[in-house]
MMTF fields as JSON, N, C-alpha, C and O atoms, coordinates in Angstrom:
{
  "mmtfVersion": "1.0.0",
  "mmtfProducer": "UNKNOWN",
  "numBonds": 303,
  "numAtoms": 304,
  "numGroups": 76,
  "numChains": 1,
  "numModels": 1,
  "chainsPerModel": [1],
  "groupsPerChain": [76],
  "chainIdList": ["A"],
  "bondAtomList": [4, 2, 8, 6, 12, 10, 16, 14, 20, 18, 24, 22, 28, 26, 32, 30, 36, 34, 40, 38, 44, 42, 48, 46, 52, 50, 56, 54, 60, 58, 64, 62, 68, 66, 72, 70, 76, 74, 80, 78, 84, 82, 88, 86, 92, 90, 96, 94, 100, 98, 104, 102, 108, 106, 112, 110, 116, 114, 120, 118, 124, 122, 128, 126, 132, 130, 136, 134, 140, 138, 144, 142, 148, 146, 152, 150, 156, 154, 160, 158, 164, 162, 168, 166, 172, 170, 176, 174, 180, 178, 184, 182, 188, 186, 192, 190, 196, 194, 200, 198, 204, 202, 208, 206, 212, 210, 216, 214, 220, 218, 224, 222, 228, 226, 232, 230, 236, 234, 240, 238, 244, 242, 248, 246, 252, 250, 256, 254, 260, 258, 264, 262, 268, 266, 272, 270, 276, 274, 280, 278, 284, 282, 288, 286, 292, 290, 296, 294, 300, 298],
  "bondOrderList": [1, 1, 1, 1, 1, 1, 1, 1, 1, 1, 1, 1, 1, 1, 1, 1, 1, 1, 1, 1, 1, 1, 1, 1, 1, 1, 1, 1, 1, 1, 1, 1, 1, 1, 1, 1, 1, 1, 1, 1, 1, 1, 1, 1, 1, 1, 1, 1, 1, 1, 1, 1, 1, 1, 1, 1, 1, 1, 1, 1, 1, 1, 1, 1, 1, 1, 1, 1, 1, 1, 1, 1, 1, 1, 1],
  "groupList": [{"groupName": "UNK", "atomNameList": ["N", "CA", "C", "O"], "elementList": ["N", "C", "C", "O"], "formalChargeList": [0, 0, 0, 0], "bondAtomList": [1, 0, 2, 1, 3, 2], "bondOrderList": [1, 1, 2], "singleLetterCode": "X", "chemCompType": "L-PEPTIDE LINKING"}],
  "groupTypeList": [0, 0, 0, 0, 0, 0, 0, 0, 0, 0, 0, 0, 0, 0, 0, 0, 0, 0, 0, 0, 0, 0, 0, 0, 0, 0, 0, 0, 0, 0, 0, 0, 0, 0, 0, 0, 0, 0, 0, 0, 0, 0, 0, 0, 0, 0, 0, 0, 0, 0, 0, 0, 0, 0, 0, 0, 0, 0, 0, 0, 0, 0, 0, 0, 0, 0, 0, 0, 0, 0, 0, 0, 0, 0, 0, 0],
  "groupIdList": [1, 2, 3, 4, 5, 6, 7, 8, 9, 10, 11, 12, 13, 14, 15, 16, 17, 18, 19, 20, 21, 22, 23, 24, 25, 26, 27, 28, 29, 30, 31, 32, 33, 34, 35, 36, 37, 38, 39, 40, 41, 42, 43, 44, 45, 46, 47, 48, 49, 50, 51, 52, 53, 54, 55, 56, 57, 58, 59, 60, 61, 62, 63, 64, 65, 66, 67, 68, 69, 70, 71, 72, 73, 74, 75, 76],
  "secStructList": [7, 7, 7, 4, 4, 4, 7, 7, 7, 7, 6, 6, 1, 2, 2, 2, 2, 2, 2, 2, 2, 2, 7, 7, 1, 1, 7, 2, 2, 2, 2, 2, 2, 2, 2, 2, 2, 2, 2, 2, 2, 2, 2, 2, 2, 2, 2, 2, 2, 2, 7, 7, 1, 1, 7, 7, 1, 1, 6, 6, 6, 2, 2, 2, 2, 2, 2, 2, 2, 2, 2, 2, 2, 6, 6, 7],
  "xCoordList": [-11.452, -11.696, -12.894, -13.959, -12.688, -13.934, -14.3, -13.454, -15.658, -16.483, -16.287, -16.5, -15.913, -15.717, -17.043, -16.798, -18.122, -19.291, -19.18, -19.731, -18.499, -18.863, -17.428, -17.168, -16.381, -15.117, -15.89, -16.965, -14.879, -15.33, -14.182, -13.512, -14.146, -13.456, -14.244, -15.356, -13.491, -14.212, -13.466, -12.304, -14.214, -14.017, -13.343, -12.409, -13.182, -12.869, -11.202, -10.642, -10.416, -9.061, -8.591, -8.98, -7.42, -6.861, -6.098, -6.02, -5.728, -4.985, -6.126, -5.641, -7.357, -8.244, -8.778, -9.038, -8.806, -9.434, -8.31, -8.361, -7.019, -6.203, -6.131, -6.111, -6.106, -6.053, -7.188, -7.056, -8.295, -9.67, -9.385, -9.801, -8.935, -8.3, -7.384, -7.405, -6.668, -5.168, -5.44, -4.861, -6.525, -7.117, -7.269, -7.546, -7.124, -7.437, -8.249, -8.662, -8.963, -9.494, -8.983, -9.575, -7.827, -7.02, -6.313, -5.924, -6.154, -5.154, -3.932, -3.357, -3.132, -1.969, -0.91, 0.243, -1.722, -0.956, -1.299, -0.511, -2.521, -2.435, -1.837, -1.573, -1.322, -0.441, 1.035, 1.922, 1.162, 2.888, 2.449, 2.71, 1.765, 2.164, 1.648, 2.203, 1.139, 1.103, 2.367, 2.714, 3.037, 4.443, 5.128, 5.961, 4.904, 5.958, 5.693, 6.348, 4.715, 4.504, 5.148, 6.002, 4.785, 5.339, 6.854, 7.377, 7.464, 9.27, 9.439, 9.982, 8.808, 8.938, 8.584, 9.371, 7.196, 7.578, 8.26, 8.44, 8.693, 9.833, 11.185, 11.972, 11.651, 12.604, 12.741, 13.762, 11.475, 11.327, 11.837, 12.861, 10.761, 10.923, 12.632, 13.123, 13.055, 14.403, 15.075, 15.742, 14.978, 15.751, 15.683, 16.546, 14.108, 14.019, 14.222, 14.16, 14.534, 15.341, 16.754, 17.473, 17.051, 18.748, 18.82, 19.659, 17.505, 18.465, 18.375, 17.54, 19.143, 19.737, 20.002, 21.087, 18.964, 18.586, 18.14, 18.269, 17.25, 16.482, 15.026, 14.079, 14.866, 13.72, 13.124, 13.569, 12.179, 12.049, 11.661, 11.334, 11.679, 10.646, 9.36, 8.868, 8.778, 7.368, 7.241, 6.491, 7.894, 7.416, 7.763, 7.354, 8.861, 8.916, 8.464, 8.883, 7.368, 6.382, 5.103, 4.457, 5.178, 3.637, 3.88, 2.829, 4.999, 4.763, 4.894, 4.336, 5.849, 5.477, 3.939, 3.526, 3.047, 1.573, 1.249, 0.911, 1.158, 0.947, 0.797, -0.214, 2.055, 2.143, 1.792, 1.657, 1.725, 0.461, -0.864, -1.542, -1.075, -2.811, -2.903, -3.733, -2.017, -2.331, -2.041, -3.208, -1.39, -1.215, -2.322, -2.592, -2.85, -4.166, -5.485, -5.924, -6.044, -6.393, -6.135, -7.031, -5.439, -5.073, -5.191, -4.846, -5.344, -5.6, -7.16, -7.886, -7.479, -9.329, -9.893, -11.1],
  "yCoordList": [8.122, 6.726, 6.651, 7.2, 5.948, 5.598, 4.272, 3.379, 4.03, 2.566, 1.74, 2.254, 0.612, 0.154, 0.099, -0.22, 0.331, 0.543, 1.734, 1.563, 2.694, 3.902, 3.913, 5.055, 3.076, 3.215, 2.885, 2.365, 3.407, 3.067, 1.948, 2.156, 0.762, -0.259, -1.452, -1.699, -2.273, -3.652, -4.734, -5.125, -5.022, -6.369, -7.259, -7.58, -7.918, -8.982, -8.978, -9.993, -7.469, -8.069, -7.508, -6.49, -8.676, -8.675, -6.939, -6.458, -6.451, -5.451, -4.497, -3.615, -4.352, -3.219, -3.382, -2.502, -4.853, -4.845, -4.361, -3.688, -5.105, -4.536, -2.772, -2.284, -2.17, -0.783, -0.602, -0.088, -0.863, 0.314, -0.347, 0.294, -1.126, -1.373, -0.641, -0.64, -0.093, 0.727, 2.563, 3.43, 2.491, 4.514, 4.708, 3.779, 5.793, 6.713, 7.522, 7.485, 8.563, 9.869, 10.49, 10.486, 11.113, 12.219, 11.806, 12.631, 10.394, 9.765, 9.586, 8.918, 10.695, 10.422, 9.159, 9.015, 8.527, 6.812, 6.151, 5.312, 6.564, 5.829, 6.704, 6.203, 8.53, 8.881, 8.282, 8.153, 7.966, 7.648, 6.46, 6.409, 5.472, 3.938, 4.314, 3.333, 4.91, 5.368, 5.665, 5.366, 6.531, 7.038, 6.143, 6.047, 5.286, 3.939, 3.439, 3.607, 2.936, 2.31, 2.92, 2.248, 4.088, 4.717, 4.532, 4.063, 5.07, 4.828, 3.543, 3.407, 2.516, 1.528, 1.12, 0.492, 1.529, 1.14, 1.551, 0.913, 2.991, 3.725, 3.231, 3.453, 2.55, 1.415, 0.511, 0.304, -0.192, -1.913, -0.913, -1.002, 0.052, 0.673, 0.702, 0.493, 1.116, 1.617, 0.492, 0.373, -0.233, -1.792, -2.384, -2.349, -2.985, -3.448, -2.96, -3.767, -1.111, -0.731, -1.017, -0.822, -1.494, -1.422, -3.74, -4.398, -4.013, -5.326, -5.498, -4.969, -6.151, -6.88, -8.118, -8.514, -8.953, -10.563, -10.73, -10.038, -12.044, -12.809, -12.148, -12.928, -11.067, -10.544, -9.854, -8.731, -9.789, -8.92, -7.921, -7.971, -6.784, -5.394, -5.255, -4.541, -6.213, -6.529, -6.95, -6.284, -7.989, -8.158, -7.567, -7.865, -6.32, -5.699, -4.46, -3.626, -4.101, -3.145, -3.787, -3.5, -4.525, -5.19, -5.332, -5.532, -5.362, -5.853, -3.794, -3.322, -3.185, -1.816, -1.47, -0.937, -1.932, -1.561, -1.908, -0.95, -3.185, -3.768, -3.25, -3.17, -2.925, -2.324, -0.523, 0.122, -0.126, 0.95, 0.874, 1.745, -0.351, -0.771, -0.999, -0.839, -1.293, -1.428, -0.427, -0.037, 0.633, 1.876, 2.766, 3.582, 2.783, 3.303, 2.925, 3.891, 1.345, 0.936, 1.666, 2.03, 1.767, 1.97, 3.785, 4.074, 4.503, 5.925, 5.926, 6.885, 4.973, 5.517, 4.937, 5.013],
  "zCoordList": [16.74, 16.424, 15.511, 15.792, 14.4, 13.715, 13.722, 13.683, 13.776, 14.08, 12.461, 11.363, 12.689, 11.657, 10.605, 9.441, 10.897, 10.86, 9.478, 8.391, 9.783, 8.855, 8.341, 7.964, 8.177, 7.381, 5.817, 5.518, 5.104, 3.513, 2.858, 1.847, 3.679, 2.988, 2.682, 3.151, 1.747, 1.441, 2.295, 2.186, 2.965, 4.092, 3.268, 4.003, 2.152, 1.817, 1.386, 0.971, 1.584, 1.551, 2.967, 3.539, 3.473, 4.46, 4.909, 6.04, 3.874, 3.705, 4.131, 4.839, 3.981, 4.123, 5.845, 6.666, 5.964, 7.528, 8.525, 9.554, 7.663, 8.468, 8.989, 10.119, 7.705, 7.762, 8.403, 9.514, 8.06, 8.829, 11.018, 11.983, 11.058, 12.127, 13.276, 14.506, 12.393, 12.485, 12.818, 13.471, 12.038, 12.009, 13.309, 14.067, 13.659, 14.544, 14.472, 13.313, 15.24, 15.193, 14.176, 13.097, 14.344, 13.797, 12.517, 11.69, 12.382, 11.279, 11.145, 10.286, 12.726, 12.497, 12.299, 11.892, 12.698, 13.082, 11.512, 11.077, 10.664, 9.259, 8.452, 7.358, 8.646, 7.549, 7.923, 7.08, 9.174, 9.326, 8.502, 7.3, 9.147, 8.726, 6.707, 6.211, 5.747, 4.764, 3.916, 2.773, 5.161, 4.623, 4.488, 3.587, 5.383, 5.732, 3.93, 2.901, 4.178, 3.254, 1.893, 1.316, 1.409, 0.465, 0.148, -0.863, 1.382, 1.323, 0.546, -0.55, 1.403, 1.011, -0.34, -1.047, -0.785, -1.993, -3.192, -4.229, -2.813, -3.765, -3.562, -4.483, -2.451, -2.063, -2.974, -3.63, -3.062, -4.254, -5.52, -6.197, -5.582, -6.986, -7.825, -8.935, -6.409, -6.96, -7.242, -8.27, -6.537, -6.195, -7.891, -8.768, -7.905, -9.21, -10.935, -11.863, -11.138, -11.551, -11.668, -12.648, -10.566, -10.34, -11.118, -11.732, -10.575, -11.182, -12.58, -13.313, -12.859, -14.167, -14.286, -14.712, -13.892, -14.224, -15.102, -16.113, -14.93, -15.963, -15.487, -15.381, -15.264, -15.546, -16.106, -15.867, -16.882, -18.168, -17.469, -16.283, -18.298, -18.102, -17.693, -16.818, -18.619, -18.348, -16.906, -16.192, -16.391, -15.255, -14.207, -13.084, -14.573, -13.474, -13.517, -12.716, -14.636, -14.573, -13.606, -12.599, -14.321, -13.323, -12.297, -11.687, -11.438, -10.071, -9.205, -8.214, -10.185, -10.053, -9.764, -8.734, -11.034, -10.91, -9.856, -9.16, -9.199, -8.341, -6.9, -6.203, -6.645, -5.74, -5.664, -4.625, -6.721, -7.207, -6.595, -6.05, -6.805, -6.978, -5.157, -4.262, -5.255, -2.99, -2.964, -2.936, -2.943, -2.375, -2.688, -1.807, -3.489, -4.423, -3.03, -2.405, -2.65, -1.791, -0.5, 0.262, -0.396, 1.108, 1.01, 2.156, 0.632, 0.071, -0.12, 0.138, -0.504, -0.954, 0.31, 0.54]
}
């Protein structure tokens, strides 16, 4: 268990309190829920590849980054 005290997150997004919350000693419980996360977002990934709407490229790079940029977070 680590004291929230000595985690290296920034309090001010929901997503980080959540996580420094979630750790354990050992970490096993934040690499599963990590993995989770990952599947998942190689899931969207694939998904939004596959459509063919009214959505441009552009915006379905950025929401790619996006969800980059939280996974990035949740890793540091």
């Amino acid at each position: 268990w680590t004291p929230a005290s000595i985690c290296r997150v920034d309090r001010n997004t929901q997503v980080h309190a959540h996580w420094s919350s979630i750790m354990d000693g050992d970490g096993k419980r934040a690499k599963r829920i990590l993995s989770r996360i990952k599947k998942e977002r190689d899931a969207v990934s694939a998904r939004l590849e596959r459509i063919d709407l009214d959505t441009s490229k552009s915006e379905i790079d950025e929401t790619k980054k996006i969800i980059e940029a939280i996974e990035k977070e949740l890793t540091d």
